[in-house]
C-alpha positions in Angstrom: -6.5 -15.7 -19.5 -9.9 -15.1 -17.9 -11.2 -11.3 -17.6 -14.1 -10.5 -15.8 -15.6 -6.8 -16.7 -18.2 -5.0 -14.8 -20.6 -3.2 -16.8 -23.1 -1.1 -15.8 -26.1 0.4 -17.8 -26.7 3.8 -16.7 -29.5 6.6 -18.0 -28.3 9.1 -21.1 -28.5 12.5 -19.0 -26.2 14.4 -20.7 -28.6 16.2 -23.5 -31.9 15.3 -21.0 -34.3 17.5 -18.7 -34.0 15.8 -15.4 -37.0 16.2 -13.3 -37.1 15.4 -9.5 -40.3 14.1 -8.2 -42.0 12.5 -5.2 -40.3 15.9 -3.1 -36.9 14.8 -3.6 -37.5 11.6 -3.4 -36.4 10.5 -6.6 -35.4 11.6 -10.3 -37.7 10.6 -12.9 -36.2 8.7 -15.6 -39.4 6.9 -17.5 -38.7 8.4 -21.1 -34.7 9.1 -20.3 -32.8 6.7 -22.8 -30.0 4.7 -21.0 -26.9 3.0 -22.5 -23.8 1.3 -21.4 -21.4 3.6 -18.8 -18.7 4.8 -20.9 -16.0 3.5 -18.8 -17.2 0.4 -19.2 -17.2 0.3 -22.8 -13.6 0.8 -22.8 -13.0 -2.3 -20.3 -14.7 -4.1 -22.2 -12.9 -3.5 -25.4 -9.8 -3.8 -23.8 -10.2 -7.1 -22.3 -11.3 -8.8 -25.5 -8.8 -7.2 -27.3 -6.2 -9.1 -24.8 -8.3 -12.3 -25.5 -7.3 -12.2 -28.4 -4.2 -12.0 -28.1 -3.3 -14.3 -25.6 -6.0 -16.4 -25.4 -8.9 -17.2 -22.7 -12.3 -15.4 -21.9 -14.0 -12.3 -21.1 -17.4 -12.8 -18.9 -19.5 -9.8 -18.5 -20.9 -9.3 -15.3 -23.5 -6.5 -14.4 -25.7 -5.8 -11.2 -28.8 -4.4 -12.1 -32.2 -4.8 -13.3 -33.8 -7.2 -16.2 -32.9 -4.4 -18.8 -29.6 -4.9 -17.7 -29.5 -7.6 -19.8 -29.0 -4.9 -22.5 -25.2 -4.4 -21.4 -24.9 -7.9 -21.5 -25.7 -8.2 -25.6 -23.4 -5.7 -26.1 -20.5 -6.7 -24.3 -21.1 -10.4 -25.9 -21.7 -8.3 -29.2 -18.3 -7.1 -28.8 -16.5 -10.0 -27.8 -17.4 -11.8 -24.3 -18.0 -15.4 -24.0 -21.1 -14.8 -21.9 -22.9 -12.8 -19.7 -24.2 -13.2 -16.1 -26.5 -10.8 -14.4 -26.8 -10.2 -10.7 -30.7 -9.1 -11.0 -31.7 -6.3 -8.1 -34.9 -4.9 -7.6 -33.4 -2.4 -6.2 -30.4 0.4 -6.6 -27.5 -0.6 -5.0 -26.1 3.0 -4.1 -23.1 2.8 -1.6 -20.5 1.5 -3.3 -19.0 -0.7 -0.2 -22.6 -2.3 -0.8 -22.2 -3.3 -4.1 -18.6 -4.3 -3.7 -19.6 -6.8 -0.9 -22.2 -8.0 -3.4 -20.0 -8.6 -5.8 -17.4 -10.3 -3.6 -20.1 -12.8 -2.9 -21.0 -13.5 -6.1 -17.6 -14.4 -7.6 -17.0 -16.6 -4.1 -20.4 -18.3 -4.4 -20.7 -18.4 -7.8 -16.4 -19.8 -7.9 -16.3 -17.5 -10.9 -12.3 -18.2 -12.6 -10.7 -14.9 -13.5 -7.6 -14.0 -13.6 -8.0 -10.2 -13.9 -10.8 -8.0 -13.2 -11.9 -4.9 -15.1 -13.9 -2.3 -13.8 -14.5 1.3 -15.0 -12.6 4.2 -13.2 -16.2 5.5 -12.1 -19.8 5.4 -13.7 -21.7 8.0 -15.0 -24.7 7.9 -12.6 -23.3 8.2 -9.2 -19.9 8.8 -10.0 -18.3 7.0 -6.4 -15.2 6.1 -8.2 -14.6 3.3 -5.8 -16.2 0.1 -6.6 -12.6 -1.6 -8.0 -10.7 -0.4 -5.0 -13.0 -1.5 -2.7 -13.4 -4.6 -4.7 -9.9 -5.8 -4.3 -9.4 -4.3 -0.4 -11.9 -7.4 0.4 -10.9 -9.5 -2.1 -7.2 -8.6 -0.8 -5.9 -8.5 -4.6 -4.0 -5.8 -5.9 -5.4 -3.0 -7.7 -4.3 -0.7 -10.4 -6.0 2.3 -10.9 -6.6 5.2 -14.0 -5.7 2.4 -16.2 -4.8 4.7 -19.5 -2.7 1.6 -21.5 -1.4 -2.7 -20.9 1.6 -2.5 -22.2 2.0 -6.6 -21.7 -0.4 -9.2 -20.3 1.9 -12.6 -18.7 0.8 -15.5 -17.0 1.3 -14.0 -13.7 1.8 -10.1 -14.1 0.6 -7.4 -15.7 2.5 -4.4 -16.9 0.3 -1.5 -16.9 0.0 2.6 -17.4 -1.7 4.3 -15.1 -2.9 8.3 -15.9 -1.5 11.0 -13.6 -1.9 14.5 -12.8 0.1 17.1 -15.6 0.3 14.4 -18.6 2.5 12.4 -16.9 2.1 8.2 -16.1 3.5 5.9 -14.0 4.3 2.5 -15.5 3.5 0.0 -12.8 4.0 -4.1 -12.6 1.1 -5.7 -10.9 0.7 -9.4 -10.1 -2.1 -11.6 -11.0 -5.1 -11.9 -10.4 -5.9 -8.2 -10.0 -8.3 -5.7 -10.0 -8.0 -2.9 -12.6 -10.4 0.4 -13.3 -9.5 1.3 -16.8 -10.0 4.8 -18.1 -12.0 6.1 -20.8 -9.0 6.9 -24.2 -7.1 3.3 -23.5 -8.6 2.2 -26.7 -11.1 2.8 -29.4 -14.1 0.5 -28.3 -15.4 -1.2 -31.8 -18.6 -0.5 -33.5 -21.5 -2.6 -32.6 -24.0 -3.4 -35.2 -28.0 -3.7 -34.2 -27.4 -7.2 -36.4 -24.6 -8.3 -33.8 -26.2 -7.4 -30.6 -29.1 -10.1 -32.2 -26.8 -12.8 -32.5 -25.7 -12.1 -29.0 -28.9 -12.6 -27.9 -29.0 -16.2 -29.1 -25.8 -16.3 -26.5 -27.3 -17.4 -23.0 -26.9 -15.5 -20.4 -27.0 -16.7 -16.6 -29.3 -14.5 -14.4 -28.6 -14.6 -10.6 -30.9 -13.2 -7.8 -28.6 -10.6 -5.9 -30.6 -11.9 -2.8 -29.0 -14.9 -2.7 -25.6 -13.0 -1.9 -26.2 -10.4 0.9 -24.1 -11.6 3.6 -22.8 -8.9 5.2 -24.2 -6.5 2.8 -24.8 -2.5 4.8 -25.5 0.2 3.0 -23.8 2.6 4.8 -24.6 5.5 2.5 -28.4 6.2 1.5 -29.7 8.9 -1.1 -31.3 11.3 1.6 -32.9 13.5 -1.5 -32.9 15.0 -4.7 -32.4 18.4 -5.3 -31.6 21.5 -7.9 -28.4 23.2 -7.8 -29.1 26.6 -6.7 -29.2 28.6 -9.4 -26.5 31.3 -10.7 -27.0 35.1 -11.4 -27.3 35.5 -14.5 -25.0 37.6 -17.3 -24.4 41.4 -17.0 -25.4 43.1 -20.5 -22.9 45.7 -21.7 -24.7 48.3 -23.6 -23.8 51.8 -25.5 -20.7 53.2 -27.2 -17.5 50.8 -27.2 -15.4 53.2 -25.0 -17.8 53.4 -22.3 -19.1 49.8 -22.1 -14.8 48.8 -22.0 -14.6 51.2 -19.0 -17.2 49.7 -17.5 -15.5 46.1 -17.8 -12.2 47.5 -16.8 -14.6 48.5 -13.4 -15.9 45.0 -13.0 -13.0 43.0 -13.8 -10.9 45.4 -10.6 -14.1 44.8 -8.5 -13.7 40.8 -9.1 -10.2 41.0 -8.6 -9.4 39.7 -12.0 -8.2 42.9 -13.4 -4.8 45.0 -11.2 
């Protein structure tokens, strides 16, 4: 069983100070730490662990620039036989873009798989897309809001896919597929600094993503960069108990929270 998993290495934002410069034109992100996309992690851990299983090999594949390479280690780190690297210059941003890319690659590269994993969305642009889109050119099935595989055949998968209220729908889906796999399906192993420097000793295959742009359109461009606007801020209740209730009573009716 071959697996192919898309991982992507996106900035740390959630505990950072974003700052836009150049007017909008872009988000400064020299001393913002980045890491693997959290999605990804889980494809990844998910593939090996059905590797292991049933035999085969998971390649890591990411689009990005030379620090991509970072993703790479880890995912080898992990469990991946190897790595290859679509090396950009620049930020693919419309996911049809990237899909067409991608579809290049694997035809120009003949890259065997006989599933693909994708996270459900990345933690930068959040599109949500790229594995639909993926297999709509690719014309392979997709499953998507991959939560758990219950089996993994020769020629189908039988998968759960995350719905709406708690509930899932348990779905059969023929190989070769495309899959985005949701964050919970598994708990991704701990990585060691030690094992992510053996995996460097691993070779992995850099390929220029210029050598695959046939047909590639961005269709969707970053026009700018801005703040949300920002929100009133909190009403202070002050003086006796009684007084400062009535007063929320008042504001609760005037929001219409409160009959």
């Amino acid at each position: 069983m071959n697996i192919i998993v898309f991982t992507k290495r996106v900035p740390a934002t959630q505990e950072e100070e974003l700052r836009i410069i150049g007017e909008g034109s872009a988000v400064d992100l020299s001393k913002v730490p980045f890491k693997v996309n959290d999605w990804d992690n889980y494809s990844v851990e998910e593939a090996v662990r059905i590797v292991e299983k049933s035999g085969g090999a998971v390649t890591a594949v990411s689009v990005g620039d030379a620090e991509s390479d970072e993703v790479l280690r880890r995912a080898i780190a992990m469990g991946a036989k190897d790595g290859f690297l679509v090396e950009s210059g620049d930020i693919v941003h419309d996911p049809n873009a990237r899909a067409t890319l991608i579809q290049n690659f694997l035809k120009k590269e003949n890259v065997p798989f006989d599933a693909i994993f994708t996270g459900v969305q990345s933690e930068d642009d959040q599109f949500a897309s790229l594995g639909g889109i993926l297999a709509a050119k690719m014309r392979l099935p997709f499953v998507s809001m991959v939560i758990g595989i219950d089996s993994f055949e020769k020629d189908h998968a039988v998968v759960r896919r995350e719905l709406e209220g708690g509930l899932q729908e348990r779905v059969k889906v023929m190989l070769p597929c495309v899959m985005s796999i949701q964050t919970g399906i598994n708990e991704p192993r701990y990585v060691s600094i030690m094992g992510i420097r053996k995996a460097s000793k691993v070779e992995r295959k850099i390929f220029k993503s210029a050598d695959y742009q046939e047909n590639v359109t961005a269709k969707i461009e970053v026009a700018r960069w801005i703040y949300p606007p920002k929100k009133a801020g909190a009403t202070i209740l002050s003086g006796e108990l009684e007084s400062a209730c009535k007063e929320l009573i008042g504001i609760l009716k005037e929001k219409g929270v409160y009959q």
